[in-house]
KETI-506734 format. One record per atom (N, C-alpha, C, O): residue in three letters; chain; x, y, z. Coordinates in nm, 4 decimals, decimal comma, always signed. Example, Ala and Ser with C-alpha at 12.3 -4.5 7.8 and 13.67 -1.06 7.14 Angstrom:
REM KETI-506734
   res   chain          u          v          w
   ALA       A    +1,3190    -0,5690    +0,7800
   ALA       A    +1,2300    -0,4500    +0,7800
   ALA       A    +1,3200    -0,3300    +0,7800
   ALA       A    +1,4236    -0,3319    +0,8465
   SER       A    +1,2850    -0,2250    +0,7080
   SER       A    +1,3670    -0,1060    +0,7140
   SER       A    +1,2900    +0,0030    +0,7870
   SER       A    +1,3409    +0,1138    +0,8039
//
This chain:
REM KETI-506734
   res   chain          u          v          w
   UNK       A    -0,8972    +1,0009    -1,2377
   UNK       A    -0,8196    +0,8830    -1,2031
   UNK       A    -0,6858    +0,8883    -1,2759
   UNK       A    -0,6779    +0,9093    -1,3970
   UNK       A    -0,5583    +0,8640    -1,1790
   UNK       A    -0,4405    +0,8840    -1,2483
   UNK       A    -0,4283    +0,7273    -1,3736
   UNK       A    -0,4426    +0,6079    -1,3472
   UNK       A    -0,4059    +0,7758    -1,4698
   UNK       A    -0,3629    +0,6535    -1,5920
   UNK       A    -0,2686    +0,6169    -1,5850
   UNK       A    -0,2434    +0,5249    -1,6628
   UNK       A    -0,1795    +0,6532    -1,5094
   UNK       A    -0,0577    +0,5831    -1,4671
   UNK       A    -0,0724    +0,4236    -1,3453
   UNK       A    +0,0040    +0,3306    -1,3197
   UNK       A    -0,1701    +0,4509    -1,3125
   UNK       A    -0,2024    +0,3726    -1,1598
   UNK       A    -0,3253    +0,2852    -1,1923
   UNK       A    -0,3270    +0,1802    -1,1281
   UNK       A    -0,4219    +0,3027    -1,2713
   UNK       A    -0,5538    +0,2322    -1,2652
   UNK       A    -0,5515    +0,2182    -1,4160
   UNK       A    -0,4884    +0,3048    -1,4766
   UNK       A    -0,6274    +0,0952    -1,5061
   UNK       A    -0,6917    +0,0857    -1,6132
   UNK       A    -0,8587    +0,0832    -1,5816
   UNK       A    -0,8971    +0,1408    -1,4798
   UNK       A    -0,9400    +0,0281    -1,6540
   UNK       A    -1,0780    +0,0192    -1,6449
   UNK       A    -1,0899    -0,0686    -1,5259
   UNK       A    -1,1372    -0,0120    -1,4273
   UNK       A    -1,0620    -0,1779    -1,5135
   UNK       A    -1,0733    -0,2897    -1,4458
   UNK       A    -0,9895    -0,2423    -1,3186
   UNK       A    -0,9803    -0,3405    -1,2449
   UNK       A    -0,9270    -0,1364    -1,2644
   UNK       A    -0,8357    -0,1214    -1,1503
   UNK       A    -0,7458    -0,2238    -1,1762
   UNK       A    -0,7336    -0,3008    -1,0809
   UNK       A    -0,6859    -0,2473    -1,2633
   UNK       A    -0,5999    -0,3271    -1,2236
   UNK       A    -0,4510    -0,2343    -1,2331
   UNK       A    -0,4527    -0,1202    -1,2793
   UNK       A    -0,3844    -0,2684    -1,2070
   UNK       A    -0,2221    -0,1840    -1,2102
   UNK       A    -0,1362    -0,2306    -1,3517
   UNK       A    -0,0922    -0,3455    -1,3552
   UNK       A    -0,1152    -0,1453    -1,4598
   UNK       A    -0,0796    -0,1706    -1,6024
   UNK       A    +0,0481    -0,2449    -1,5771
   UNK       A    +0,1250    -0,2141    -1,4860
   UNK       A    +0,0712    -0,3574    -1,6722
   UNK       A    +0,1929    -0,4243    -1,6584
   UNK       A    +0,3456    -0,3452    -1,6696
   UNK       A    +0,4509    -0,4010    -1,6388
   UNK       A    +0,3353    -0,1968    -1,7224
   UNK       A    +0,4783    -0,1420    -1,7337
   UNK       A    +0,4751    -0,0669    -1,6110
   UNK       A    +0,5647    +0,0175    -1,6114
   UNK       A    +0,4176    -0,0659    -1,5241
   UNK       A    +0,4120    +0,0064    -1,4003
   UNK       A    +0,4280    -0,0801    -1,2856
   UNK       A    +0,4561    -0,0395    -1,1728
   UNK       A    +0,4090    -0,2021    -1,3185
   UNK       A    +0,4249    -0,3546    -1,2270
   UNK       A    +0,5997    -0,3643    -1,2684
   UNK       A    +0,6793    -0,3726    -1,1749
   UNK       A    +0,6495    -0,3627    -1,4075
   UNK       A    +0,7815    -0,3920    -1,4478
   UNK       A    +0,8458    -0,3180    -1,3487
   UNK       A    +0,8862    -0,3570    -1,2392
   UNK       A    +0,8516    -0,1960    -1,4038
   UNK       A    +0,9046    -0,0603    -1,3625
   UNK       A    +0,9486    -0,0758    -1,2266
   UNK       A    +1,0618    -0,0755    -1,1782
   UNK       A    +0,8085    -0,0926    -1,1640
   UNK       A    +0,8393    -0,1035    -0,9484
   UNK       A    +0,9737    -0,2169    -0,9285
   UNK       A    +1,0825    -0,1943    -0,8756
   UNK       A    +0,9360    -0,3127    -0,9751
   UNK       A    +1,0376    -0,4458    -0,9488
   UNK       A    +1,1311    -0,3890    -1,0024
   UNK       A    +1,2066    -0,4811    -1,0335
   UNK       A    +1,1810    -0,2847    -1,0375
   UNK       A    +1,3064    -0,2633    -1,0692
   UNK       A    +1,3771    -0,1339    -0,9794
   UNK       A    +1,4927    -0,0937    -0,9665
   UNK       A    +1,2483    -0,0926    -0,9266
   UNK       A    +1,3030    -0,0031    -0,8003
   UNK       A    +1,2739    +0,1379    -0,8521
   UNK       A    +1,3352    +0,2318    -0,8015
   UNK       A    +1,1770    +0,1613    -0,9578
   UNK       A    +1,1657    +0,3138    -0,9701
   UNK       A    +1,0596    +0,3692    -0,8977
   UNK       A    +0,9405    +0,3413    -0,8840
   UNK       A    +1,1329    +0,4525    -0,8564
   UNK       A    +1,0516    +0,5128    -0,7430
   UNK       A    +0,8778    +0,5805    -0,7895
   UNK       A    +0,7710    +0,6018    -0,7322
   UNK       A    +0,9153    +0,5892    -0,8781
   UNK       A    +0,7714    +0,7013    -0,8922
   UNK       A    +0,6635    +0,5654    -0,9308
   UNK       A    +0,5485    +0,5654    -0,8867
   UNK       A    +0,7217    +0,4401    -1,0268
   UNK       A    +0,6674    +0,3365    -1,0115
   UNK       A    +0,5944    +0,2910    -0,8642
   UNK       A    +0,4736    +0,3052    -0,8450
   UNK       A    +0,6686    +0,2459    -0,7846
   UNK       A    +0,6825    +0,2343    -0,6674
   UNK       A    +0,5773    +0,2797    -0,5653
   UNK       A    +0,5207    +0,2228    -0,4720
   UNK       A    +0,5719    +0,4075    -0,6194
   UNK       A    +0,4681    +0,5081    -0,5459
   UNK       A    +0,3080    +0,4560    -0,6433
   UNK       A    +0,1994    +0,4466    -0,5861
   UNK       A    +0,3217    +0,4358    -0,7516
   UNK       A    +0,1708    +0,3971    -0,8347
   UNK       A    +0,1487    +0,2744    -0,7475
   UNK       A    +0,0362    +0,2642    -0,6985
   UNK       A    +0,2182    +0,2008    -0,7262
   UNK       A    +0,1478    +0,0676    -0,6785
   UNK       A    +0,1222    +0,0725    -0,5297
   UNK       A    +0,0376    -0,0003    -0,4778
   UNK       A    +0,1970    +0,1600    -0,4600
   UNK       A    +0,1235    +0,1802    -0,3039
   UNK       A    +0,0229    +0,2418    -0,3214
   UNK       A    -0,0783    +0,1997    -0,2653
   UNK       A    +0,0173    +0,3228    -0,3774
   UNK       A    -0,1320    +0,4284    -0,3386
   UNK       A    -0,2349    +0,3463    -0,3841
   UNK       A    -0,3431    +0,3390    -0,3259
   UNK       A    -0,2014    +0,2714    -0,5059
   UNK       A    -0,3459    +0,1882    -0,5360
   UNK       A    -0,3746    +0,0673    -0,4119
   UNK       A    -0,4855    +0,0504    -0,3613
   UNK       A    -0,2600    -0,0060    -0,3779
   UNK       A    -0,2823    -0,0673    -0,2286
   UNK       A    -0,3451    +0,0346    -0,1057
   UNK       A    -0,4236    -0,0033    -0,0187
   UNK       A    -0,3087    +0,1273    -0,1156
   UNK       A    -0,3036    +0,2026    +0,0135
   UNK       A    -0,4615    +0,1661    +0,0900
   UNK       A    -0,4657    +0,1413    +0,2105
   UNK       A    -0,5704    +0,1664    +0,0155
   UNK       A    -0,6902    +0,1104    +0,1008
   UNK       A    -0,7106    -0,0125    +0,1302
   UNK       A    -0,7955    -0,0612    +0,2048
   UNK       A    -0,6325    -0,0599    +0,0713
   UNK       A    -0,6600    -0,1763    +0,1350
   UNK       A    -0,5536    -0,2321    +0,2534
   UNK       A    -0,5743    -0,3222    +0,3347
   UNK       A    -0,4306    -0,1475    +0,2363
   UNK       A    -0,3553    -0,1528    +0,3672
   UNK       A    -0,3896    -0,0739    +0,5023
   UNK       A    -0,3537    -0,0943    +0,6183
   UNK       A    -0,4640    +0,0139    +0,4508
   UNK       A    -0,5412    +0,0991    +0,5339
   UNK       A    -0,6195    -0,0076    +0,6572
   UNK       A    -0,6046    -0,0251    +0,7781
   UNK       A    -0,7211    -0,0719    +0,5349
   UNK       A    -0,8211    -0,1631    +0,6044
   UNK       A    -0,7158    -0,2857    +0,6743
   UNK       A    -0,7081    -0,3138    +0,7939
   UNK       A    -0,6767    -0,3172    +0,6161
   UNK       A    -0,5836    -0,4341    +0,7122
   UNK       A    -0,5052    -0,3669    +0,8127
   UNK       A    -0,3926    -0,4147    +0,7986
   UNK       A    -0,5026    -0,3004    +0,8866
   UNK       A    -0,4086    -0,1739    +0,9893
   UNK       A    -0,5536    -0,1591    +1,0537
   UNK       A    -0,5354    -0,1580    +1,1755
   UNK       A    -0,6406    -0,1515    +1,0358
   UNK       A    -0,7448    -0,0873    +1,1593
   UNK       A    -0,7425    -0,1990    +1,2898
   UNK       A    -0,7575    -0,3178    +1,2614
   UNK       A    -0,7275    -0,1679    +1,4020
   UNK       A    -0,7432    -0,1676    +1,5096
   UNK       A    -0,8186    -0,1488    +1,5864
   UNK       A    -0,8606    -0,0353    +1,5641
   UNK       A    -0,8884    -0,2069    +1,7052
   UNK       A    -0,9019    -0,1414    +1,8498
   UNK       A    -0,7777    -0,0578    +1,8959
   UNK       A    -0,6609    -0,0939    +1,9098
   UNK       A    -0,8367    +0,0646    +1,9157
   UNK       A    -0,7192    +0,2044    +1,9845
   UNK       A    -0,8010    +0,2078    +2,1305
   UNK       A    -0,9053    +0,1478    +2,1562
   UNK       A    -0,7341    +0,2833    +2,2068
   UNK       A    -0,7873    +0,3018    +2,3614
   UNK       A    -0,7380    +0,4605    +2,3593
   UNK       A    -0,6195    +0,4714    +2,3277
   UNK       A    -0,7789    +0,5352    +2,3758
   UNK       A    -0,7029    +0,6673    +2,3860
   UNK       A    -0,6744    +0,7116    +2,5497
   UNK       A    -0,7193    +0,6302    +2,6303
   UNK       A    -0,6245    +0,7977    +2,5914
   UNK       A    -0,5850    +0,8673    +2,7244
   UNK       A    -0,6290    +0,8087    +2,8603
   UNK       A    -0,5831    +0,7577    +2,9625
   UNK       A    -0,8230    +0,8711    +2,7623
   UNK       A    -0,9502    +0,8263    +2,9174
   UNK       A    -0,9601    +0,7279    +2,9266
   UNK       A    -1,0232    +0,6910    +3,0256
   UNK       A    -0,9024    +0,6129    +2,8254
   UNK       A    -0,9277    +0,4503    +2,8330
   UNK       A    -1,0953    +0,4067    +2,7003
   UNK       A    -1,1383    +0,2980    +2,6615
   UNK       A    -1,1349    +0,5287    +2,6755
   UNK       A    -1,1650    +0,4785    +2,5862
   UNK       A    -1,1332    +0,3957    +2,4752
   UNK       A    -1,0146    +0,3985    +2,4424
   UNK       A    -1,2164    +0,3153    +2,4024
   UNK       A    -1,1811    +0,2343    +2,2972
   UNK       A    -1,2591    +0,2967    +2,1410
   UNK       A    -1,3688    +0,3507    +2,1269
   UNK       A    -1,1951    +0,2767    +2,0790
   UNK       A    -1,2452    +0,3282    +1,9178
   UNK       A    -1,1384    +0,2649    +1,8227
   UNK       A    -1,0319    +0,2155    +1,8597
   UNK       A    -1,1933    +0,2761    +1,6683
   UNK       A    -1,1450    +0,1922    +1,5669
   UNK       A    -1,0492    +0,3285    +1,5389
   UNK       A    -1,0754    +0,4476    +1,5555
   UNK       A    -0,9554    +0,2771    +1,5010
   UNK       A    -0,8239    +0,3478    +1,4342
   UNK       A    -0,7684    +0,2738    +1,3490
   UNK       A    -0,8026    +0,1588    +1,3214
   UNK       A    -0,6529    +0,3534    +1,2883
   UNK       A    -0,5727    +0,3024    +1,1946
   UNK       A    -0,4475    +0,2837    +1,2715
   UNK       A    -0,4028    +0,3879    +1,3194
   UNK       A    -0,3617    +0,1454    +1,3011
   UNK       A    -0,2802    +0,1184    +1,3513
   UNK       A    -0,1109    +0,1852    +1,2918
   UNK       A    -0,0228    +0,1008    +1,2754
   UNK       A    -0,0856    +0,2974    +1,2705
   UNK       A    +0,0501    +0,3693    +1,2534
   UNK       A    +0,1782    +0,2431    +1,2101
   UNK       A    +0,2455    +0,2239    +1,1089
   UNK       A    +0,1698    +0,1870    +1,3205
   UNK       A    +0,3044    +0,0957    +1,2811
   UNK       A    +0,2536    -0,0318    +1,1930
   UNK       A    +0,3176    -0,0894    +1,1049
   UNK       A    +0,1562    -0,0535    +1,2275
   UNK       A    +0,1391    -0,1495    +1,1360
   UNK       A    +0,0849    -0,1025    +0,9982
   UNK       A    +0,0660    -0,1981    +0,9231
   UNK       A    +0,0617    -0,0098    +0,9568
   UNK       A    +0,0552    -0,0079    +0,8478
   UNK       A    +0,2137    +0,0831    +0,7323
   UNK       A    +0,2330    +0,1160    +0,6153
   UNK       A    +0,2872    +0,0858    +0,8653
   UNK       A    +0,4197    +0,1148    +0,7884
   UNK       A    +0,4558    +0,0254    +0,7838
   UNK       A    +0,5496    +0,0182    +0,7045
   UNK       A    +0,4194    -0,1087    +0,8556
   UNK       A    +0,5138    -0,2420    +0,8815
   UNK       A    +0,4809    -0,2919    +0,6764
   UNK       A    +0,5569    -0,2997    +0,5799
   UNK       A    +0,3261    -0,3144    +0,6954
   UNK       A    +0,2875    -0,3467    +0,5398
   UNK       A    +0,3304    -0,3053    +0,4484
   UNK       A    +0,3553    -0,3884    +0,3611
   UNK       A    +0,3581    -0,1765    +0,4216
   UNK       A    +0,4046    -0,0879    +0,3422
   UNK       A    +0,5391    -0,1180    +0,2961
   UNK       A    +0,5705    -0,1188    +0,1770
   UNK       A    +0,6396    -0,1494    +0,4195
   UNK       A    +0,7075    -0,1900    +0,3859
   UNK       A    +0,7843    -0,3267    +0,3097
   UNK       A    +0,8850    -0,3377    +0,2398
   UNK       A    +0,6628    -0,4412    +0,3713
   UNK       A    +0,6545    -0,5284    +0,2947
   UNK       A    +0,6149    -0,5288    +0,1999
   UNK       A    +0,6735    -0,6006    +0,1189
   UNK       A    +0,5240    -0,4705    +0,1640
   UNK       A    +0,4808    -0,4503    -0,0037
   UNK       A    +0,5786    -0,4355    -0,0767
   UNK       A    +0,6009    -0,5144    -0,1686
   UNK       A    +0,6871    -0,2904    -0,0401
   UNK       A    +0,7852    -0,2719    -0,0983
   UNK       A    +0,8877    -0,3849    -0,1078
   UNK       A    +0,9343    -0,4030    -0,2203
   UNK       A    +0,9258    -0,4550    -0,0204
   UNK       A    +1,0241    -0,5124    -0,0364
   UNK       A    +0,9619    -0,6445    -0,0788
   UNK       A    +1,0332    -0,7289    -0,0244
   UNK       A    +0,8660    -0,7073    -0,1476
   UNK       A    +0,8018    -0,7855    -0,2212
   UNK       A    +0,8354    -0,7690    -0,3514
   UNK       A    +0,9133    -0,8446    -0,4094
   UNK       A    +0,7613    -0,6383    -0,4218
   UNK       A    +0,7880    -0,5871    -0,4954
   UNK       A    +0,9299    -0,5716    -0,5884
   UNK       A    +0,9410    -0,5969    -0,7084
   UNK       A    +1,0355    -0,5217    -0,4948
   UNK       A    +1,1513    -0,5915    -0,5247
   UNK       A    +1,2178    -0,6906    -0,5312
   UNK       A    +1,3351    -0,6878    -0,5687
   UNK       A    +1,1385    -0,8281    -0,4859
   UNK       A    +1,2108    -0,9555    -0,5057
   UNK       A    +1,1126    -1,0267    -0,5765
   UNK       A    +1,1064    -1,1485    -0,5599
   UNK       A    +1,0244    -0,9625    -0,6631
   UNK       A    +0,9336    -1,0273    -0,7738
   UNK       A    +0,9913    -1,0414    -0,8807
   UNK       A    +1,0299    -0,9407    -0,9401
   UNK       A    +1,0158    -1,1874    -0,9418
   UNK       A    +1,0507    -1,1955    -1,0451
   UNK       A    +0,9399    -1,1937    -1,1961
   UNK       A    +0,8365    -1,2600    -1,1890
   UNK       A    +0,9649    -1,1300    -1,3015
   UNK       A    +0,9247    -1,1245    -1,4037
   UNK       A    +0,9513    -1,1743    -1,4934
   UNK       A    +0,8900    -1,1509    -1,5975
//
């Protein structure tokens, strides 16, 4: 488990919460990936593919849509 991204409790360490709100990127990147399953799970969908089948997927745009809100949250969090 990266120690940059998780403590015991998963939670995200407060100089890595600072850090993002200030726009550093590699910050930035610790706090998506620890979201990332759970943006994952909020993005699944009904998909239909070609034959008209239906199956669960991960919705592409919507989970760049989140992503991006995360980010730009992130930057207007005050500390």
């Amino acid at each position: 488990m990266n120690a940059m991204t998780n403590d015991e409790r998963g939670l995200l360490p407060y100089p890595v919460i600072v850090a993002a709100t200030k726009g550093e990127s590699e910050a930035m990147q610790a706090v998506i990936e620890h979201y990332n399953g759970y943006i994952s799970s909020l993005s699944m969908r009904k998909l239909r593919d070609e034959r008209g089948n239906t199956y669960w997927g991960i919705d592409e745009d919507m989970r760049d849509y989140l992503h991006s809100k995360l980010m730009e949250s992130i930057l207007g969090f005050k500390i």
